[in-house]
C-alpha positions in Angstrom: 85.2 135.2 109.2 86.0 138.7 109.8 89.1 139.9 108.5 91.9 141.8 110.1 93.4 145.2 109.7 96.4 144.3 107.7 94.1 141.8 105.6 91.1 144.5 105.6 93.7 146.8 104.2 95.0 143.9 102.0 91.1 144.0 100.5 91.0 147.9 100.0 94.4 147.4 97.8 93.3 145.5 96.1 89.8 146.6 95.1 91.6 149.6 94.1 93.8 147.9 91.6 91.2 145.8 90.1 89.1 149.7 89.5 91.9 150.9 87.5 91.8 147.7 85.5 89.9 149.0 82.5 89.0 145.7 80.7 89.5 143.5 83.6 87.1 141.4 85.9 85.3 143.5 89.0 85.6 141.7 92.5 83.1 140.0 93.8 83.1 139.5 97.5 85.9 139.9 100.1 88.8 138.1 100.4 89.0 134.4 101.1 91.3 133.1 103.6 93.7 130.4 101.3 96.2 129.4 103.4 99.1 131.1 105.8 103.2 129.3 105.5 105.9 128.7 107.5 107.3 132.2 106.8 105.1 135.2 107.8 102.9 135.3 104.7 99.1 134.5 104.1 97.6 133.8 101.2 93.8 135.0 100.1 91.9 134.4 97.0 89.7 137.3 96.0 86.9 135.9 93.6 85.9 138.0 90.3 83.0 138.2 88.2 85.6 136.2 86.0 87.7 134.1 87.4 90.1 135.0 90.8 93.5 136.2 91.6 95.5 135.5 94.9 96.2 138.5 97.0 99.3 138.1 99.5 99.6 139.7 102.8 103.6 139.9 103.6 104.8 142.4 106.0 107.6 144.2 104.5 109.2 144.2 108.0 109.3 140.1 108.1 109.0 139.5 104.2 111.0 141.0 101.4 108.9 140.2 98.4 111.6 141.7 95.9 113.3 138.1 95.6 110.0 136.5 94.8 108.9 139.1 91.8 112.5 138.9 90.6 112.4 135.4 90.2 108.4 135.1 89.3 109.6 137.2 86.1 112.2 135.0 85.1 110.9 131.7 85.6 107.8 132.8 83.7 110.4 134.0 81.0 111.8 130.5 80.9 108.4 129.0 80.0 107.7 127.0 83.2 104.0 127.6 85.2 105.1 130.1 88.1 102.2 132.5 89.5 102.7 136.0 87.8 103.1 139.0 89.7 100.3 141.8 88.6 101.2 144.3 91.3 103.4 144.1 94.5 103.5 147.4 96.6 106.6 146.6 98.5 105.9 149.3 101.1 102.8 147.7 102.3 103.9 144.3 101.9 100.8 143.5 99.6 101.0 140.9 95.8 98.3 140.0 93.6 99.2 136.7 91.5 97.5 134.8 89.2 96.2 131.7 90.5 97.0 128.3 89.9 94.3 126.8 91.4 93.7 124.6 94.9 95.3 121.2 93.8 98.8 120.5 95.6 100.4 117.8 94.1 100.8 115.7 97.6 97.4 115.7 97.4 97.2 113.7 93.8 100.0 111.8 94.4 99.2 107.6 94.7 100.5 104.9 93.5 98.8 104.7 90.1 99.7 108.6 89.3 103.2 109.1 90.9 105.4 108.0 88.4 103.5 110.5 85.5 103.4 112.9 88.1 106.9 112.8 89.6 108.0 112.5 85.7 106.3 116.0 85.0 107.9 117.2 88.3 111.1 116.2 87.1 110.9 117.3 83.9 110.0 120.3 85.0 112.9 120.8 87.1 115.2 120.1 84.2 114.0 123.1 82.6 114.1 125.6 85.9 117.8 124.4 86.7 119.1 126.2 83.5 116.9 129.5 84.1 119.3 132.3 83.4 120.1 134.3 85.6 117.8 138.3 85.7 119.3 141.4 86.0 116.9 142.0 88.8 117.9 139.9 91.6 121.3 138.1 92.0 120.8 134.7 92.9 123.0 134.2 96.0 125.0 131.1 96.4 124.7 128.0 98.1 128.3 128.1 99.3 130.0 125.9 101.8 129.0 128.6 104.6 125.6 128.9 103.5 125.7 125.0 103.5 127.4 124.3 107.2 124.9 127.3 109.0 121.6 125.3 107.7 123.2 122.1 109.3 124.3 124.0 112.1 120.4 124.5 112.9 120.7 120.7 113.9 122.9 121.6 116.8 121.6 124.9 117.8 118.1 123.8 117.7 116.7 120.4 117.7 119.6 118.7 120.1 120.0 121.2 123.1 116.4 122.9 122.9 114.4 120.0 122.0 116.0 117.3 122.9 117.2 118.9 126.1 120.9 117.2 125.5 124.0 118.7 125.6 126.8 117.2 123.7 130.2 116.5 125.0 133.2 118.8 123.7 134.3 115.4 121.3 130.6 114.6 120.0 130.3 118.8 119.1 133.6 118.3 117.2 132.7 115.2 115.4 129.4 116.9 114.6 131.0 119.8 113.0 133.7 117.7 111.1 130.6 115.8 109.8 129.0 118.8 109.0 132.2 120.0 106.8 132.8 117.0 105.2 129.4 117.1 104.1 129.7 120.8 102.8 132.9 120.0 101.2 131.5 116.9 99.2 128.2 118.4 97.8 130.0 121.7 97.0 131.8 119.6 94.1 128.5 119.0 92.1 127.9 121.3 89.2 125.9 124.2 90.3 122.8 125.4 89.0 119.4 127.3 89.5 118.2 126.0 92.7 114.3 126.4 94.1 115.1 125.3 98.1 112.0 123.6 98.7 110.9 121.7 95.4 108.1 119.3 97.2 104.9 118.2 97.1 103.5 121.2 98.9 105.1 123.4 96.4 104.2 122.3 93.4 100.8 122.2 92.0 98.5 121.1 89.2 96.4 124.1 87.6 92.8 124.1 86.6 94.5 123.2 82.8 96.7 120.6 83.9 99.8 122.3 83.8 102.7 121.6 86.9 102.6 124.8 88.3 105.7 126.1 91.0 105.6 128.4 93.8 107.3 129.4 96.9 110.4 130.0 95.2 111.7 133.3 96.9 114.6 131.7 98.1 116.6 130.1 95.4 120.1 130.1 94.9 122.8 128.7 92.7 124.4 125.2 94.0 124.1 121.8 93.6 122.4 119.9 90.7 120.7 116.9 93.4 119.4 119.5 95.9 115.9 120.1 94.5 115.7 116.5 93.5 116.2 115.1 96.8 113.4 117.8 98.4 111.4 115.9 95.7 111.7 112.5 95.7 112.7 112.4 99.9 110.0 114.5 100.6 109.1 115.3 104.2 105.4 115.1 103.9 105.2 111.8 101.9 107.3 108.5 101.8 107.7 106.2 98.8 109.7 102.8 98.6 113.2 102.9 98.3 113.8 100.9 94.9 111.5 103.7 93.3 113.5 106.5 94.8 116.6 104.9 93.5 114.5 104.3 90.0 113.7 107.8 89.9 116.9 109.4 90.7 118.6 107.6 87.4 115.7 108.3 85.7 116.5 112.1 86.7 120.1 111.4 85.4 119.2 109.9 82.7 116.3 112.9 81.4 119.9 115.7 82.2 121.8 113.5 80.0 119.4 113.6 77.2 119.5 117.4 77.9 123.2 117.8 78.1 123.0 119.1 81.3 125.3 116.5 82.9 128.5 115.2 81.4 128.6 111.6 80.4 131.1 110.8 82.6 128.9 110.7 85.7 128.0 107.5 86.2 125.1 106.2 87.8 126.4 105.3 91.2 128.5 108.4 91.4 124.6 110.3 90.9 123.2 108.4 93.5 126.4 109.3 96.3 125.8 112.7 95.1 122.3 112.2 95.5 122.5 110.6 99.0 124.8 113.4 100.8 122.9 116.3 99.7 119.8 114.8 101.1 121.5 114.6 104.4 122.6 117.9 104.3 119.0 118.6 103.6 117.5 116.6 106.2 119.8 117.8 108.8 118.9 121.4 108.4 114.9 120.2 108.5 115.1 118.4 111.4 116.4 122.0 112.6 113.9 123.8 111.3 110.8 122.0 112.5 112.0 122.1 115.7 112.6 125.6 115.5 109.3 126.2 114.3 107.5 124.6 117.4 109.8 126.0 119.8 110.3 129.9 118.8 107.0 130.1 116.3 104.6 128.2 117.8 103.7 125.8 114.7 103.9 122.6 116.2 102.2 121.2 113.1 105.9 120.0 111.9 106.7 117.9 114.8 104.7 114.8 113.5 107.1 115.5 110.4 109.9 115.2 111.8 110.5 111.3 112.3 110.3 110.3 108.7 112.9 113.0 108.0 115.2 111.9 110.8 114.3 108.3 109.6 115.3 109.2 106.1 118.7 110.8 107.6 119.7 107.6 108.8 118.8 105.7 105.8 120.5 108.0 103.1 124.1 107.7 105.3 123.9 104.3 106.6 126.1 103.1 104.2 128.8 105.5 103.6 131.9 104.6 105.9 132.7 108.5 106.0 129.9 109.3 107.7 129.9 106.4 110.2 130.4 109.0 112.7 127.2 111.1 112.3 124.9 107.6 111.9 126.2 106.7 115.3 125.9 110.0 117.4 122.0 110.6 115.5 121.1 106.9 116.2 122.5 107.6 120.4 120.2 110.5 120.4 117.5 107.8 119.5 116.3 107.5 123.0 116.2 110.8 124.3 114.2 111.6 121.1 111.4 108.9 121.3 110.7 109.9 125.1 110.3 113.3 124.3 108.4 112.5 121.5 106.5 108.9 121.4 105.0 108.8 118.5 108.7 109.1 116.2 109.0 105.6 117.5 106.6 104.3 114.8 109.2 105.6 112.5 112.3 104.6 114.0 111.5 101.9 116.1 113.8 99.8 114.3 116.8 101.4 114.8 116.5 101.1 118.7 
Protein backbone atom coordinates (compact mmCIF):
# COMPACT_ATOMS: atom_id res chain seq x y z
CA UNK A 1 0.00 0.00 0.00
CA UNK A 2 1.27 3.31 -0.86
CA UNK A 3 2.13 5.51 1.76
CA UNK A 4 1.08 9.05 2.54
CA UNK A 5 2.86 12.27 2.71
CA UNK A 6 3.06 12.60 6.43
CA UNK A 7 3.94 8.73 6.58
CA UNK A 8 6.31 9.09 3.35
CA UNK A 9 7.93 11.81 5.34
CA UNK A 10 7.75 9.59 8.47
CA UNK A 11 10.03 6.93 6.16
CA UNK A 12 12.63 9.75 5.01
CA UNK A 13 13.08 10.52 9.05
CA UNK A 14 13.72 7.87 9.66
CA UNK A 15 16.09 6.41 7.17
CA UNK A 16 17.99 9.31 8.03
CA UNK A 17 18.41 8.39 11.62
CA UNK A 18 19.11 4.87 11.06
CA UNK A 19 22.38 6.50 8.45
CA UNK A 20 23.77 8.29 11.29
CA UNK A 21 23.56 5.06 13.39
CA UNK A 22 27.20 3.96 13.05
CA UNK A 23 27.01 0.40 14.38
CA UNK A 24 23.37 -0.02 13.99
CA UNK A 25 21.10 -2.18 11.56
CA UNK A 26 20.34 -0.54 7.81
CA UNK A 27 16.55 -0.53 6.89
CA UNK A 28 15.34 -2.80 4.80
CA UNK A 29 12.11 -1.89 2.97
CA UNK A 30 9.54 0.90 3.72
CA UNK A 31 7.48 1.24 6.46
CA UNK A 32 4.82 -1.27 7.50
CA UNK A 33 1.48 -0.12 8.46
CA UNK A 34 1.07 -1.63 12.34
CA UNK A 35 -1.80 -0.20 13.55
CA UNK A 36 -3.57 3.43 14.02
CA UNK A 37 -5.53 4.31 17.93
CA UNK A 38 -8.19 6.02 19.20
CA UNK A 39 -6.10 9.23 19.52
CA UNK A 40 -4.56 10.60 16.30
CA UNK A 41 -1.46 8.35 16.13
CA UNK A 42 -0.36 5.48 13.78
CA UNK A 43 1.94 3.17 14.31
CA UNK A 44 4.55 1.53 11.59
CA UNK A 45 7.21 -1.00 11.84
CA UNK A 46 10.22 -0.40 9.77
CA UNK A 47 12.10 -3.83 9.31
CA UNK A 48 16.12 -3.94 9.49
CA UNK A 49 18.65 -6.11 8.22
CA UNK A 50 18.51 -6.94 12.15
CA UNK A 51 15.65 -6.87 13.76
CA UNK A 52 12.85 -3.67 13.56
CA UNK A 53 11.95 -0.57 15.35
CA UNK A 54 8.46 1.06 15.40
CA UNK A 55 8.27 4.51 13.86
CA UNK A 56 5.17 6.79 15.11
CA UNK A 57 3.44 9.25 13.09
CA UNK A 58 1.82 11.90 15.73
CA UNK A 59 0.93 15.26 14.56
CA UNK A 60 2.30 17.70 16.91
CA UNK A 61 -0.87 19.81 16.31
CA UNK A 62 -3.25 16.72 17.76
CA UNK A 63 -0.39 14.83 19.74
CA UNK A 64 1.98 16.07 22.26
CA UNK A 65 4.48 13.30 22.46
CA UNK A 66 6.52 15.09 25.41
CA UNK A 67 4.32 13.19 28.07
CA UNK A 68 4.93 9.84 26.50
CA UNK A 69 8.98 10.24 26.33
CA UNK A 70 8.88 11.61 29.81
CA UNK A 71 7.25 8.82 31.16
CA UNK A 72 8.89 6.03 28.62
CA UNK A 73 12.22 7.21 30.45
CA UNK A 74 11.07 6.65 33.74
CA UNK A 75 9.15 3.62 33.61
CA UNK A 76 12.19 2.07 31.82
CA UNK A 77 14.19 3.52 34.86
CA UNK A 78 11.92 1.62 37.15
CA UNK A 79 12.76 -1.74 35.58
CA UNK A 80 9.36 -2.53 33.92
CA UNK A 81 9.11 -3.47 29.86
CA UNK A 82 8.00 -0.04 28.32
CA UNK A 83 8.99 0.71 24.52
CA UNK A 84 12.20 3.08 24.57
CA UNK A 85 12.27 6.20 22.90
CA UNK A 86 15.44 6.40 20.35
CA UNK A 87 14.51 9.68 18.79
CA UNK A 88 11.31 11.86 18.89
CA UNK A 89 11.45 15.15 16.81
CA UNK A 90 8.66 16.88 18.43
CA UNK A 91 8.33 19.45 15.63
CA UNK A 92 7.42 16.96 13.17
CA UNK A 93 5.50 14.83 15.34
CA UNK A 94 7.77 11.72 14.38
CA UNK A 95 9.20 8.56 17.40
CA UNK A 96 11.17 5.63 16.73
CA UNK A 97 10.66 2.94 19.68
CA UNK A 98 11.93 -0.31 20.22
CA UNK A 99 9.54 -2.89 19.55
CA UNK A 100 7.89 -5.24 21.63
CA UNK A 101 6.63 -7.40 19.26
CA UNK A 102 2.84 -8.20 17.76
CA UNK A 103 1.38 -10.24 20.64
CA UNK A 104 -1.40 -8.18 22.74
CA UNK A 105 -2.20 -9.87 25.62
CA UNK A 106 -6.24 -10.02 24.77
CA UNK A 107 -5.06 -12.01 22.25
CA UNK A 108 -3.37 -14.87 24.73
CA UNK A 109 -5.74 -14.57 27.21
CA UNK A 110 -8.09 -18.09 27.78
CA UNK A 111 -8.94 -19.82 30.37
CA UNK A 112 -5.94 -22.03 30.94
CA UNK A 113 -3.42 -18.91 30.71
CA UNK A 114 -5.38 -16.00 32.41
CA UNK A 115 -4.69 -16.51 35.85
CA UNK A 116 -0.51 -16.59 35.03
CA UNK A 117 -1.14 -13.93 32.73
CA UNK A 118 -3.38 -11.54 34.78
CA UNK A 119 -0.82 -12.55 37.77
CA UNK A 120 2.21 -11.04 35.66
CA UNK A 121 -0.13 -8.09 34.76
CA UNK A 122 -0.73 -7.52 38.21
CA UNK A 123 2.52 -7.92 39.36
CA UNK A 124 3.53 -5.73 37.09
CA UNK A 125 1.34 -3.04 38.12
CA UNK A 126 2.61 -3.24 41.62
CA UNK A 127 5.85 -2.19 40.51
CA UNK A 128 4.62 0.87 38.06
CA UNK A 129 2.30 2.27 40.97
CA UNK A 130 5.44 3.27 42.97
CA UNK A 131 7.45 4.75 39.86
CA UNK A 132 8.88 7.96 41.14
CA UNK A 133 8.04 10.72 39.88
CA UNK A 134 10.85 12.47 36.73
CA UNK A 135 11.89 15.74 36.67
CA UNK A 136 10.77 15.85 33.15
CA UNK A 137 7.14 15.79 33.17
CA UNK A 138 4.86 16.40 36.24
CA UNK A 139 2.37 13.92 36.51
CA UNK A 140 -0.94 15.80 36.71
CA UNK A 141 -3.54 14.70 39.15
CA UNK A 142 -6.52 12.71 39.08
CA UNK A 143 -8.44 15.20 41.22
CA UNK A 144 -12.09 15.39 41.95
CA UNK A 145 -12.53 17.81 38.82
CA UNK A 146 -10.48 15.75 36.61
CA UNK A 147 -12.73 12.87 38.08
CA UNK A 148 -16.48 14.56 37.65
CA UNK A 149 -15.56 16.04 33.78
CA UNK A 150 -14.66 12.21 32.53
CA UNK A 151 -18.10 11.25 34.00
CA UNK A 152 -19.60 14.24 32.71
CA UNK A 153 -18.82 12.73 29.18
CA UNK A 154 -21.83 10.35 30.13
CA UNK A 155 -24.20 13.26 30.05
CA UNK A 156 -22.74 15.37 27.42
CA UNK A 157 -22.31 12.57 25.05
CA UNK A 158 -23.82 9.24 25.10
CA UNK A 159 -27.41 10.32 26.71
CA UNK A 160 -28.48 13.46 24.61
CA UNK A 161 -26.41 12.71 21.28
CA UNK A 162 -26.73 9.14 21.19
CA UNK A 163 -29.42 8.26 22.84
CA UNK A 164 -31.37 11.19 21.60
CA UNK A 165 -32.88 11.76 25.38
CA UNK A 166 -32.92 14.67 27.23
CA UNK A 167 -33.11 14.45 30.96
CA UNK A 168 -35.53 16.20 33.10
CA UNK A 169 -34.03 19.18 35.42
CA UNK A 170 -34.35 16.49 38.68
CA UNK A 171 -32.74 13.29 36.73
CA UNK A 172 -29.66 16.07 35.53
CA UNK A 173 -29.39 16.81 39.27
CA UNK A 174 -29.47 13.40 40.53
CA UNK A 175 -26.92 12.50 37.84
CA UNK A 176 -24.49 15.12 38.92
CA UNK A 177 -25.01 14.37 42.76
CA UNK A 178 -24.17 10.75 41.73
CA UNK A 179 -21.39 11.87 39.85
CA UNK A 180 -19.90 13.81 43.10
CA UNK A 181 -20.48 11.28 45.42
CA UNK A 182 -18.61 9.11 43.27
CA UNK A 183 -15.62 11.71 42.95
CA UNK A 184 -15.77 12.30 46.52
CA UNK A 185 -15.53 8.44 47.58
CA UNK A 186 -12.65 7.30 45.27
CA UNK A 187 -10.67 10.51 45.90
CA UNK A 188 -10.11 8.95 49.56
CA UNK A 189 -7.99 5.97 48.30
CA UNK A 190 -4.24 6.44 48.48
CA UNK A 191 -2.92 7.86 45.36
CA UNK A 192 -0.33 6.66 43.27
CA UNK A 193 1.25 6.29 39.68
CA UNK A 194 -1.65 5.76 37.53
CA UNK A 195 -1.40 4.37 33.63
CA UNK A 196 -5.29 5.31 32.49
CA UNK A 197 -5.82 2.59 30.38
CA UNK A 198 -4.08 -0.63 31.86
CA UNK A 199 -5.98 -3.39 29.58
CA UNK A 200 -5.59 -6.03 27.48
CA UNK A 201 -4.94 -3.88 24.41
CA UNK A 202 -2.21 -2.22 26.19
CA UNK A 203 -0.24 -4.64 27.44
CA UNK A 204 1.69 -7.03 25.59
CA UNK A 205 3.93 -10.12 25.64
CA UNK A 206 7.46 -9.52 23.80
CA UNK A 207 9.30 -11.94 21.53
CA UNK A 208 11.26 -12.91 25.09
CA UNK A 209 8.35 -13.32 27.15
CA UNK A 210 8.46 -10.31 29.09
CA UNK A 211 4.90 -8.21 29.93
CA UNK A 212 5.61 -5.31 28.06
CA UNK A 213 3.34 -1.70 28.60
CA UNK A 214 2.41 0.99 26.28
CA UNK A 215 0.14 3.74 25.61
CA UNK A 216 0.92 5.29 28.73
CA UNK A 217 1.07 9.13 27.72
CA UNK A 218 -1.62 9.94 29.88
CA UNK A 219 -1.02 8.88 33.45
CA UNK A 220 -1.56 10.69 36.40
CA UNK A 221 -1.43 10.36 40.23
CA UNK A 222 -4.80 9.05 41.99
CA UNK A 223 -6.28 6.20 43.10
CA UNK A 224 -4.65 2.83 43.86
CA UNK A 225 -7.90 0.48 42.14
CA UNK A 226 -8.09 2.60 39.00
CA UNK A 227 -5.67 0.59 36.74
CA UNK A 228 -6.83 -2.60 38.34
CA UNK A 229 -10.33 -2.15 37.48
CA UNK A 230 -9.29 -1.21 33.57
CA UNK A 231 -7.60 -4.63 34.05
CA UNK A 232 -9.66 -7.08 35.45
CA UNK A 233 -13.25 -5.12 34.05
CA UNK A 234 -11.88 -4.78 30.83
CA UNK A 235 -14.03 -3.48 28.01
CA UNK A 236 -12.82 -5.79 25.35
CA UNK A 237 -13.09 -9.08 27.34
CA UNK A 238 -15.42 -10.45 30.14
CA UNK A 239 -14.42 -13.02 32.83
CA UNK A 240 -16.80 -14.52 35.61
CA UNK A 241 -17.45 -12.65 38.51
CA UNK A 242 -16.10 -14.90 41.40
CA UNK A 243 -12.60 -14.64 39.52
CA UNK A 244 -12.81 -10.87 39.34
CA UNK A 245 -13.56 -10.85 42.93
CA UNK A 246 -10.55 -13.67 43.35
CA UNK A 247 -8.33 -11.48 41.56
CA UNK A 248 -8.93 -8.17 43.16
CA UNK A 249 -7.89 -9.74 46.81
CA UNK A 250 -5.32 -11.47 45.19
CA UNK A 251 -4.14 -7.75 44.03
CA UNK A 252 -4.61 -6.77 47.75
CA UNK A 253 -3.12 -9.31 48.96
CA UNK A 254 0.45 -9.04 46.41
CA UNK A 255 0.40 -4.69 47.81
CA UNK A 256 0.33 -6.07 51.19
CA UNK A 257 3.26 -8.19 50.82
CA UNK A 258 4.76 -5.02 49.21
CA UNK A 259 3.80 -2.66 51.87
CA UNK A 260 2.07 -0.66 49.51
CA UNK A 261 -1.26 -0.81 51.40
CA UNK A 262 -1.74 -0.56 55.18
CA UNK A 263 -2.99 -3.52 56.94
CA UNK A 264 -5.86 -1.96 58.04
CA UNK A 265 -7.74 -2.20 54.72
CA UNK A 266 -9.67 -5.00 54.80
CA UNK A 267 -10.76 -7.04 52.15
CA UNK A 268 -14.28 -5.84 51.74
CA UNK A 269 -13.31 -2.26 52.14
CA UNK A 270 -10.74 -3.19 48.76
CA UNK A 271 -13.49 -4.52 46.93
CA UNK A 272 -16.03 -1.10 47.64
CA UNK A 273 -13.04 0.71 46.70
CA UNK A 274 -12.65 -1.44 43.89
CA UNK A 275 -16.31 -1.33 42.75
CA UNK A 276 -16.81 2.65 42.72
CA UNK A 277 -13.79 3.44 40.83
CA UNK A 278 -14.88 1.01 38.17
CA UNK A 279 -18.03 2.96 37.85
CA UNK A 280 -16.42 6.06 37.56
CA UNK A 281 -14.47 4.30 34.88
CA UNK A 282 -17.19 2.88 33.03
CA UNK A 283 -19.20 5.89 33.07
CA UNK A 284 -16.65 8.02 31.35
CA UNK A 285 -16.19 4.89 28.61
CA UNK A 286 -19.60 4.63 27.82
CA UNK A 287 -18.87 8.49 27.00
CA UNK A 288 -16.16 8.03 25.17
CA UNK A 289 -17.18 5.41 22.67
CA UNK A 290 -19.94 7.25 21.91
CA UNK A 291 -18.03 10.10 21.35
CA UNK A 292 -15.80 8.32 19.16
CA UNK A 293 -18.65 7.16 16.68
CA UNK A 294 -20.36 10.37 16.73
CA UNK A 295 -17.59 13.22 16.33
CA UNK A 296 -14.54 10.66 15.01
CA UNK A 297 -16.06 8.45 12.97
CA UNK A 298 -14.76 5.10 14.72
CA UNK A 299 -17.81 3.23 15.10
CA UNK A 300 -15.63 0.18 15.90
CA UNK A 301 -16.44 0.91 19.90
CA UNK A 302 -20.10 0.74 19.67
CA UNK A 303 -20.26 -3.15 19.87
CA UNK A 304 -18.10 -2.29 23.10
CA UNK A 305 -20.22 -0.57 24.60
CA UNK A 306 -22.92 -2.96 26.20
CA UNK A 307 -20.57 -5.10 28.21
CA UNK A 308 -19.28 -1.84 29.72
CA UNK A 309 -22.80 -0.44 30.41
CA UNK A 310 -23.59 -4.03 31.60
CA UNK A 311 -20.57 -4.01 33.90
CA UNK A 312 -21.85 -0.44 35.25
CA UNK A 313 -24.86 -1.82 36.45
CA UNK A 314 -23.30 -4.86 37.98
CA UNK A 315 -20.39 -3.10 39.95
CA UNK A 316 -23.32 -0.48 41.68
CA UNK A 317 -26.22 -2.78 42.03
CA UNK A 318 -25.58 -3.30 45.42
CA UNK A 319 -24.53 -0.20 46.96
CA UNK A 320 -27.75 1.65 48.51
CA UNK A 321 -25.82 5.14 47.80
CA UNK A 322 -25.92 4.75 44.38
CA UNK A 323 -29.54 3.38 44.06
CA UNK A 324 -30.18 6.49 42.29
CA UNK A 325 -27.72 6.14 39.31
CA UNK A 326 -28.73 2.04 38.89
CA UNK A 327 -32.30 3.26 38.39
CA UNK A 328 -32.00 6.30 35.93
CA UNK A 329 -29.05 3.96 33.68
CA UNK A 330 -31.43 0.88 33.88
CA UNK A 331 -34.70 3.65 32.55
CA UNK A 332 -32.37 4.54 29.76
CA UNK A 333 -32.47 0.74 28.97
CA UNK A 334 -35.00 1.03 26.29
CA UNK A 335 -34.12 3.88 24.48
CA UNK A 336 -30.62 2.28 24.35
CA UNK A 337 -31.50 -1.21 22.98
CA UNK A 338 -33.78 0.42 20.04
CA UNK A 339 -31.13 2.50 19.09
CA UNK A 340 -28.86 -0.07 19.28
CA UNK A 341 -30.27 -3.96 19.03
CA UNK A 342 -27.63 -5.83 19.48
CA UNK A 343 -26.66 -4.33 23.51
CA UNK A 344 -29.75 -6.29 24.17
CA UNK A 345 -27.70 -9.63 24.14
CA UNK A 346 -25.89 -7.93 27.01
CA UNK A 347 -28.49 -6.46 28.89
CA UNK A 348 -31.38 -8.21 28.12
CA UNK A 349 -31.85 -9.16 31.57
CA UNK A 350 -32.18 -6.08 33.11
CA UNK A 351 -35.29 -5.26 30.92
Amino acid sequence: MALDARAQRLQEWTQTWLSRQPHGSPAVGDLQVVSGDASFRRYFRQPLSQGSLIAVDAPPEKENCGPFVALAKALHGHGLCVPEVLAWSSSEGFMLLTDLGDTLLRSELADDTVNTLYGAAMTALVQMQSCPATPEYFLPSYDRERLLTEMRLLSEWFIPQFLGLQLSEEQAETLEQQFALIAERVSQQPSVFVHRDYHSRNLMLTPQGELGIIDFQDAVRGPITYDLASLLRDAYVQWPATDVARWVQQFREELLANDALNASVSADTFQTWFDWMAAQRHLKVVGIFARLSLRDGKHGYLADTPLVYRYLLDEIADYDELQPLHQLLIAMLPTYVARYPEANQQLGGYL
